[in-house]
N, C-alpha and C positions, 0 to 999 in steps of 0.2 A: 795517229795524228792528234786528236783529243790529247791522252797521254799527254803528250808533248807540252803540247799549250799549256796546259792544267799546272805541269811540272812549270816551265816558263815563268808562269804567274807567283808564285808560290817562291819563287826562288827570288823574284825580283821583290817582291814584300819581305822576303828574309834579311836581303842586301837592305832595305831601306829601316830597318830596324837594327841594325848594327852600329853601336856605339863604340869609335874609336881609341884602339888603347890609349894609355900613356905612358907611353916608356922611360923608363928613369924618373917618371912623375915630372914631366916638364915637357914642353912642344913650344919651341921658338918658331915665331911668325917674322919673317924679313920680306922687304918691299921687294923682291923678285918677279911680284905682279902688281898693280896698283891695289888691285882686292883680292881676300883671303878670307876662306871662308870656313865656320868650324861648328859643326861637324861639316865637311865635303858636302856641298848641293842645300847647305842651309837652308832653313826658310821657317820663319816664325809661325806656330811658337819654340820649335827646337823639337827631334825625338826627346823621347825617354829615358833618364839613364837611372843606372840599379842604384840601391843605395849604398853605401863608403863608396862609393865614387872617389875620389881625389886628383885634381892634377889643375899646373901650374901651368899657364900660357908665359912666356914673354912677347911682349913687342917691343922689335928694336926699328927706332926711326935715327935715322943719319940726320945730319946737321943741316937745317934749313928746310925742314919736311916736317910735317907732324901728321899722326895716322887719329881716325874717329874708328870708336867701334862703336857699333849698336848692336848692344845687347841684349837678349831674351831669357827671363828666369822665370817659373812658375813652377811652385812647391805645392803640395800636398797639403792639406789641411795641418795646421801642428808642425808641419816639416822644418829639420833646423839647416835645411840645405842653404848655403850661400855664395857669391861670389863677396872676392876681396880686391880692389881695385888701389893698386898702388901706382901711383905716378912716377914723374919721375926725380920728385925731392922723398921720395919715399913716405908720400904723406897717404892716409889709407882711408875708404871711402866702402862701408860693406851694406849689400846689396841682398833683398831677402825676396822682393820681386820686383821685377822691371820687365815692364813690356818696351821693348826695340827703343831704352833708353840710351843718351848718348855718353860719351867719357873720352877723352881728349888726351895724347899723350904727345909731346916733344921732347927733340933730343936730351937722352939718347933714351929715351921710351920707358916703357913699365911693363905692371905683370897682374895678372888676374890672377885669385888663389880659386880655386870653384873646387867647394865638395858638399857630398852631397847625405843627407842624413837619415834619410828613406826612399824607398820606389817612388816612381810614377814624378820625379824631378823633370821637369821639359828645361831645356837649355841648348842656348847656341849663341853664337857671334858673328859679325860680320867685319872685317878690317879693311879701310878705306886710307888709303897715303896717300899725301898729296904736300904739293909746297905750300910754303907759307904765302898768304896773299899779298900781292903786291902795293893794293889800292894804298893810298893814304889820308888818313883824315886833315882836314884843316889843324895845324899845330893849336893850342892852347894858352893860353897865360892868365895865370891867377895873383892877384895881388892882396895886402894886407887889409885896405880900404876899399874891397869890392863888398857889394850889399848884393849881386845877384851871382852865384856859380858859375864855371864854365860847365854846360850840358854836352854830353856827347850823345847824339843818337844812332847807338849802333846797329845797322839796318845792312851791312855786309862785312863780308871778311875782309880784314886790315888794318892799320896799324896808326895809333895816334899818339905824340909826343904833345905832354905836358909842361909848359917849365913855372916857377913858381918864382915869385920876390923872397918868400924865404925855404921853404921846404910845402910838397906837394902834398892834397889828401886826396884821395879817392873813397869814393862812396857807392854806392847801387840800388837801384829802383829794383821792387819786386816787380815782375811784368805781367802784364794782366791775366794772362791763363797760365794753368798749373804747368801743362807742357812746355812752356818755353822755359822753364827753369832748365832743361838739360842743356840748352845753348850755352847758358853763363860760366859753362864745367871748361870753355873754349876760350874764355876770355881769362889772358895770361896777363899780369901785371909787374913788370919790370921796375927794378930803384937805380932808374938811368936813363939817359937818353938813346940806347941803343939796345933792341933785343938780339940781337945776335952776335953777341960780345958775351964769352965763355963765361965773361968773369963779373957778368951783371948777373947782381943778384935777384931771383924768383919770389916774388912774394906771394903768389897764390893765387889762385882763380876767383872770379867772380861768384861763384857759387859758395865756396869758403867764403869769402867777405860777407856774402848778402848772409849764410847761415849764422856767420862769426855776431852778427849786429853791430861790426866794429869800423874799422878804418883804414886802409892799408899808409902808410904814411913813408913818402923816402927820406932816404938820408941826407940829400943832396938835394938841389933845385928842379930837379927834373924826374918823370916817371912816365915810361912807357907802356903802351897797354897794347897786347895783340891780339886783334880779334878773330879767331881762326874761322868763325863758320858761324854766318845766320842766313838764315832762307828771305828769299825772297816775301816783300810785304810784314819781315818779322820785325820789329821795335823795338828794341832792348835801352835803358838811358842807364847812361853814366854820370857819373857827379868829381868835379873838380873843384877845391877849395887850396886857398894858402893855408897850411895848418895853425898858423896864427891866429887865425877865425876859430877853429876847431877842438886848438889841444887842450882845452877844458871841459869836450864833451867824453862821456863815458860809455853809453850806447849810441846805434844810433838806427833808425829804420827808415825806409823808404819806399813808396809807391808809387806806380803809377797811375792816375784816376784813369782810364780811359774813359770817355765823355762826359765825365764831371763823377761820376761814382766811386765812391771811396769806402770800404769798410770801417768797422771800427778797431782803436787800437789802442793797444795797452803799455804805457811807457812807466818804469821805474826806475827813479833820480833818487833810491833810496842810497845808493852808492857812487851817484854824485849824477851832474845834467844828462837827460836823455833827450835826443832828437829826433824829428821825427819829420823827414823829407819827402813834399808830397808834389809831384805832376800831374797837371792834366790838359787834356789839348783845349776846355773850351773857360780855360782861364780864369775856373772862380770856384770855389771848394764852398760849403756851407757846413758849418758847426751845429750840430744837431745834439748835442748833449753832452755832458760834462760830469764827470765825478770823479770820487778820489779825495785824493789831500795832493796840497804842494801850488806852487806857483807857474803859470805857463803861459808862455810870452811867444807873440803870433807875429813872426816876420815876415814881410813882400818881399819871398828872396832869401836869404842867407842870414844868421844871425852874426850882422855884422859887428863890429868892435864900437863904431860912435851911434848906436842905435836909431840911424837916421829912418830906416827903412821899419821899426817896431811898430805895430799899428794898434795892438791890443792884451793888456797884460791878465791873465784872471787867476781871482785867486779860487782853485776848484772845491773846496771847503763852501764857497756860497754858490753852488750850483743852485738849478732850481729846486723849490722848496717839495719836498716831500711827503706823502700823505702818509696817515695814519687812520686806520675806525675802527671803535670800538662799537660792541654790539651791550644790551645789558649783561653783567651788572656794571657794564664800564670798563676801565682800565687803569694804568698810569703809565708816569715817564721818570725813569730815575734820570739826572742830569748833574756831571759835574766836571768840573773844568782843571788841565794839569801844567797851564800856563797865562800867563796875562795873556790879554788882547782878545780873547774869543768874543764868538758874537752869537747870541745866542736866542729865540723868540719861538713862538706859534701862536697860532689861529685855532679856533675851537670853534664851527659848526656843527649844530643840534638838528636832526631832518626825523621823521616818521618814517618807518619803511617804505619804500616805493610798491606802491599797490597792483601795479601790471603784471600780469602774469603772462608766460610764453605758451604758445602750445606743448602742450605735453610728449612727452617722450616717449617712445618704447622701442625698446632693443632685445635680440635673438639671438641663439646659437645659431642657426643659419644665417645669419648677416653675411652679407661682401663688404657693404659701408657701414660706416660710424652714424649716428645720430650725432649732430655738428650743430649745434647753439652760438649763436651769432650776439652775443652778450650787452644790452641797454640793462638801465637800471629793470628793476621787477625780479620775478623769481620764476624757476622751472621745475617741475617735477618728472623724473624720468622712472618707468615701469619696466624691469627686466622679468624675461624667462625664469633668471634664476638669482645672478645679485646685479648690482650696476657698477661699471667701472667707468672712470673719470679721468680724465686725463685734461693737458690744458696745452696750447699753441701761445710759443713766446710770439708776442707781437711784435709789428714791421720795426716798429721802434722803440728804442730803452725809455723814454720819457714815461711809456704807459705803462712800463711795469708797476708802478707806483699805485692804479688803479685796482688791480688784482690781488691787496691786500682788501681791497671788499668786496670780494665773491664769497663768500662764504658758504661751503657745504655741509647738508646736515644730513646723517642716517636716517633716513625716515621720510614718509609724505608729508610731514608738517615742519616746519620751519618754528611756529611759533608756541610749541610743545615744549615745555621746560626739561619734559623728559627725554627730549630727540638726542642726539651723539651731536658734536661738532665736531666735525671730520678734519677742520683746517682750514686756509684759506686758498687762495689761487695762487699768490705768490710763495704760499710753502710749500702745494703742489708742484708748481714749476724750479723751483731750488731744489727738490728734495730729488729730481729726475724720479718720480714713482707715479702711481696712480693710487686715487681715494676707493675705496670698497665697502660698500655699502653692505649691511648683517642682514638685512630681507633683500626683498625685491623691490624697492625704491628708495631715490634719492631726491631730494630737492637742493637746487642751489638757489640762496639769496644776494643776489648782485646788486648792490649799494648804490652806485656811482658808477658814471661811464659818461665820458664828454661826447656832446653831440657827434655824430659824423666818426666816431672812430667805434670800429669793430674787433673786438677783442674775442677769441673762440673758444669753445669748448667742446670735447672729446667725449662721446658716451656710446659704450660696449658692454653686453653681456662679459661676465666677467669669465666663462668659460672659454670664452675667443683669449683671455689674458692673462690668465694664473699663471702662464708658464715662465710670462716676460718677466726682467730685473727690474731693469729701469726703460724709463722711457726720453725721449726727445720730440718736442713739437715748435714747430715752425709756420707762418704764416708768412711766405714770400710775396708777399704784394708787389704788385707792377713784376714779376716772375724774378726778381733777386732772393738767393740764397746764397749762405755763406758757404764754409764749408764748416765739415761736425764729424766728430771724432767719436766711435760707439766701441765700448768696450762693454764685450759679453764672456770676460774671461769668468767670471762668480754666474754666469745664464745669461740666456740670450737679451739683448738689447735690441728697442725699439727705436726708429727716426720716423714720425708722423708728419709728414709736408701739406700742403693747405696750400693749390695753385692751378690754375686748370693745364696746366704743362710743365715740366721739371723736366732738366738736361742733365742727365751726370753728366760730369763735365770729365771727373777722375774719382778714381777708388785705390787705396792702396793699404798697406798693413797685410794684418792674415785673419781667414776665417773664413765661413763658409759662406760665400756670396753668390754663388751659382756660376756667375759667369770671370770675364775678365776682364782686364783694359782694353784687349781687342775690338771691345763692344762699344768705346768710349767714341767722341761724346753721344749718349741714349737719349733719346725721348722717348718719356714716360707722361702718358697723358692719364686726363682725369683729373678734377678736382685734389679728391684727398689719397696720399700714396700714405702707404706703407714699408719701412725700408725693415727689415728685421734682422740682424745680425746673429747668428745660432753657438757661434763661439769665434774666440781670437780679438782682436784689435782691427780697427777700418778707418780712416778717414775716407769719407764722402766729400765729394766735393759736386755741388747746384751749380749749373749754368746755364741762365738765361740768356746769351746774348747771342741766342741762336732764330733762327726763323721760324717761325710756329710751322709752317709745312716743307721747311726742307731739312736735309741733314744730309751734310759733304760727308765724305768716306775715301780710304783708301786701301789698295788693295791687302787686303789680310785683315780687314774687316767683318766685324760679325755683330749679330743684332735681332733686336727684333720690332716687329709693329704690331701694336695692337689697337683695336678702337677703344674710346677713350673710358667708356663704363664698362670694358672685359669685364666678364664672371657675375655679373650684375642684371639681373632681367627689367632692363628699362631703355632710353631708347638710344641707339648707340651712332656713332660717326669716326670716321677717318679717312682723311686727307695728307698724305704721304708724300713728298718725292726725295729719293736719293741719288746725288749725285755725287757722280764718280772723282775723287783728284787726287793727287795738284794738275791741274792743266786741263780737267776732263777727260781722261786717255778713255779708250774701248778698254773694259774687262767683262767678268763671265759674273754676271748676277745668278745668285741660284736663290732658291726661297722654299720651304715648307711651310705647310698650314698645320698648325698643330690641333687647332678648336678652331670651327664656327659653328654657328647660329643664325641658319638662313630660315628666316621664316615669310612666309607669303610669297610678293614678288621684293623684296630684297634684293639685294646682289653686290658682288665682289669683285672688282676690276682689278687686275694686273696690266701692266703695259710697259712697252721698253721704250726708250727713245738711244738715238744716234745721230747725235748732236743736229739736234731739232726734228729728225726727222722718225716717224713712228712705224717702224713696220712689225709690230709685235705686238700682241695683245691677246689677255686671259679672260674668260668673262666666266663667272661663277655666280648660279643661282640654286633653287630649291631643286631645278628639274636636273641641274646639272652640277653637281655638286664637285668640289676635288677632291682625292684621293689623300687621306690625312698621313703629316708624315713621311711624306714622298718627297723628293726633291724637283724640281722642274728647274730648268735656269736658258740664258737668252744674254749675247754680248749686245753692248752697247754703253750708252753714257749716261743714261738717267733710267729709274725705275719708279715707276708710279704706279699707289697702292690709294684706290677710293671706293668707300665702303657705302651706301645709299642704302638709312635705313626703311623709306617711304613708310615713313611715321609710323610703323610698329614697333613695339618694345621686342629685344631679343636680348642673348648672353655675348654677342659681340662674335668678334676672334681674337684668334694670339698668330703669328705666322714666325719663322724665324728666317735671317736671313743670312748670306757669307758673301764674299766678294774676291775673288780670286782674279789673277793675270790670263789676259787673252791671249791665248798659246795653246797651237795645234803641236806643239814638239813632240810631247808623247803619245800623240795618234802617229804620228810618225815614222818612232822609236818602233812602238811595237807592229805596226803593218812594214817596215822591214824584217822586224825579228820575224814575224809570220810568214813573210815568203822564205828568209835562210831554212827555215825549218821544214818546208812544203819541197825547196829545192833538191837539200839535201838527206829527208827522210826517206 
């Protein structure tokens, strides 16, 4: 009987590890079901498949239907595994990882290429058919003499007819988080008044447009847009112009602020006008700094043709004025001019060093944290183990970069030594993406200037924690906004140094070894100062604060982790946690491992479940009753709450990991039948 079971099990993990031929190198998927599922019994992140893999999906959608897939790819470090995503103008879209991203296909359908370049490829699909939606938006009308757009807010699936005084333009807001970029892959644009006419022609999806920077423009008075699929509470805006307003723009970009926050952005009208289309719901943008060359004219609204609506034209050449310091024996300034009309001046202030000195530094090869200098005028001297390494955080805003041309670092404890090294400044430290390093065991920095009220950072580490890094990046997310930062450790690994008492990945994508995956998305990562290290490959990071300091939604096929906020650190720690379950709150199967703590005294470590308000579950972990490291425990319900109480003694925290899987007894089921057929008939 044993036997039996033993065999049973063995056989059922065999079946679930088998990767489906492909015959002929091709498997056509037709709506015979409304979903279709690849490999059979799917579910992200997808099995394993070998490497040369190869084979070709079609999907064919019949006329007035369009199918979604959501896709799963996750390669191997290095791995040149791909999918290839052809639509159905055969326009192609490749794919190196995506976690359960979406791609949109309409009659009569497209094809995925997927092959694969090494082992250990995870990959799968899911096919969703459905018809086209019915809803329809309020029509449109754009004129030659309009100074504000027609806005579309696309907030469901359905279809909106534009018509124009001469010919239509369409444009696109980026949307506020990374993720809804796969929505726009569903927004089809028609040069007609009708999408379901064979012989209107397909200009492209909204996701081409928004990556294009461009314009979709029809032929004819009219242009239809079908919006196949946005979730509920989702945002998306569109942009309608008469291209008479337009057809002398070249690029063009678009945002949308949600609550007034906008990043910053880079326009080039080197090849003729660049635009730059900005929303937001609480109706007022603020200009916070200016540079470049070129002239740039600020409309309420659209830049229309009698420039009724122009409010402020600047020319960015007299941004604001910029510092320079010189230290003895001085400096100069070569200056000369390769056109009439320039304008050209400075101011020359003389000041004595600033005599305040900071407390003193010292840094270790056992470090967790950085020594982090909060930068006013005066000078610091820092004392390593073995050399000092330096580093520097761009600040909240471009205005101060300007300051940090007078930091000045010198090799040595003396500053005022003719014979000390000068190492650079802060602003060549921060351009050069590197760190300064010091020939002994001390450094001093002489910081010049620093306006009242603004804090500018600084990074100090034994240099044995850092030999190994290329370059580096620092960040100072104030009020918890981060951009996003692209780290390449293709020449060794790169650094991202954040400076926040909470940071959310928000998204991570590219290749290279980051531990985890998008599954883990969006993560809070607490503590002050993070460390992001990239060990090889290419990454964008992507910071988002616009999450709740103590919660974080999740859905099932989620994974994570929590830590308190000074992990690895012996000093004094906290965490305040809860996860809840969505879209909707459903019941699923929280499970969670502790991988490290640090119960010292009476301490202790709460687990708890709720089910939709109500608590019937609860862990408690202390010194006398410690958990089991590395073990999994888990508990259905709709919220999980993790609070760590450290009664004011210092410890090294924990780290715990956590999954999030569907509430389903199926396969307790499954196998307590198989177990009686086998009892019946052995």
């Amino acid at each position: 009987m044993v036997t039996t079971i033993l065999l049973l099990f063995s056989f059922l993990n065999f079946i679930s590890s088998i990767v489906p031929d492909c015959k002929n190198g091709k498997i056509i998927f037709d709506p015979t079901s409304l979903v279709h599922l690849y490999p059979e019994n799917f579910s992200a992140p997808g099995p394993v498949f070998p490497a040369n893999f190869s084979c070709e999906f079609q999907i064919n959608v019949p006329e007035g239907w369009f199918a979604r897939v959501e896709l799963s790819l996750i390669s191997p470090i290095n791995s040149q595994s791909s999918a290839v995503i052809f639509d159905q103008l055969d326009r192609s879209e490749t794919v190196f990882l995506s976690e359960s991203d979406y791609f949109y296909f309409i009659a009569n359908g497209g094809r995925i290429q997927f092959s694969t370049g090494s082992n250990g490829t995870k990959f799968g699909f899911i096919v969703f058919w459905d018809k086209y939606p019915t809803f329809t938006y309020a029509e449109g009308r754009v004129n030659v003499s309009d100074t504000q757009p027609f806005l579309t807010m696309a907030a469901q699936g359905g279809s909106v007819l534009i018509k124009a005084e001469t010919i239509v333009s369409a444009t696109i807001m980026r949307p506020q988080q990374v993720y809804q970029l796969k929505y726009t892959r569903g927004f089809i644009f028609f040069d007609g008044p009708d999408f379901n006419n064979n012989n209107t022609r397909n200009l492209g999806t909204g996701l081409q447009l928004l990556n294009g920077n461009t314009q979709y423009v029809s032929s004819g008075k009219s242009m239809t847009v079908l919006i196949l699929d946005v979730p509920l509470n989702e945002i998306l805006w569109l942009v309608f112009l008469d291209y008479e307003l337009t057809k002398g723009i070249k690029s063009f970009q678009g945002a949308d602020c949600y609550s007034g926050f906008c990043e910053s952005f880079k326009l080039d009208a080197t090849n003729g006008p660049a635009a730059l289309q900005v929303y937001n719901n609480y109706g007022v943008n603020a200009i916070s700094g200016l540079s470049g060359s070129g002239q740039l004219e600020v409309y309420i609204g659209t830049a229309s043709q009698n420039k009724t609506n122009l409010v402020a034209t600047y020319q960015v050449f007299v941004a604001d004025p910029e510092y320079f310091y010189f230290i003895a024996n001085g400096g100069r300034i070569e200056f000369s001019t390769f056109s009439n009309g320039t304008k050209f001046g400075f101011t020359v202030l003389w000041d004595k060093y600033p005599t305040y000195s900071f407390a003193e530094g010292r840094v270790n090869v056992s470090d967790t944290q950085p020594f982090l200098a909060a930068a006013v005028g005066g000078s610091i001297l820092i004392n390593a183990e073995t050399k000092v390494s330096a580093t520097i955080m761009k600040p909240v805003n471009d205005y101060y970069l300007k300051y940090m041309r007078g930091f000045i670092f010198f090799d040595g404890p003396d500053f005022n030594n003719n014979n000390t090294r000068n190492l650079g400044t802060g602003l060549q430290l921060l351009n050069g993406n590197t760190q300064y390093v010091s020939s002994g065991n001390s450094m001093t920095v002489l910081i010049l200037d620093v306006p009242l009220n603004e804090i500018l950072r600084l990074v100090f580490l034994d240099y044995e924690l850092t030999k190994s890094i290329k370059s580096f990046q620092g960040a100072d997310c104030y009020s918890g906004f981060c951009e996003s930062f692209k780290l390449d450790a293709t020449n060794g690994p790169a650094a991202l140094q954040v400076y926040y008492d909470q940071t959310v990945i928000g998204g991570l994508s590219g290749s290279g070894h980051v531990g985890e995956n998008n599954s883990s998305m969006p993560q809070l990562v607490f503590g002050y100062f993070k460390t992001f290290l990239l060990t090889d490959g290419n990454a964008t990071i992507t910071l988002n604060e616009n999450v709740r300091r103590d919660e974080m939604w999740k859905t099932v096929g989620s994974t994570g982790f929590i830590s308190s906020d000074n992990y690895g650190t012996y000093t004094l720690q906290n965490c305040h946690v809860k996860l809840i379950s969505s879209p909707q709150n459903p019941t699923v199967e929280f499970r969670w491992s502790i991988s490290q703590i640090d119960l010292v005294g009476d301490s202790w470590l709460q687990v708890s479940g709720n089910i939709h308000g109500y608590s019937p579950w609860s862990k408690y972990y202390n010194a006398s009753n410690p958990p089991k490291l590395n073990s999994y425990e888990e508990f259905y319900g709709t919220e999980m709450n993790v609070s760590y109480d450290n009664r004011n003694l210092w410890s090294k925290g924990f780290l715990m990991r956590y999954e999030i899987e569907k509430n389903s007894n199926c396969m307790f089921m499954f196998l307590s039948f198989v177990l009686v057929f086998i009892v019946y008939f052995d």
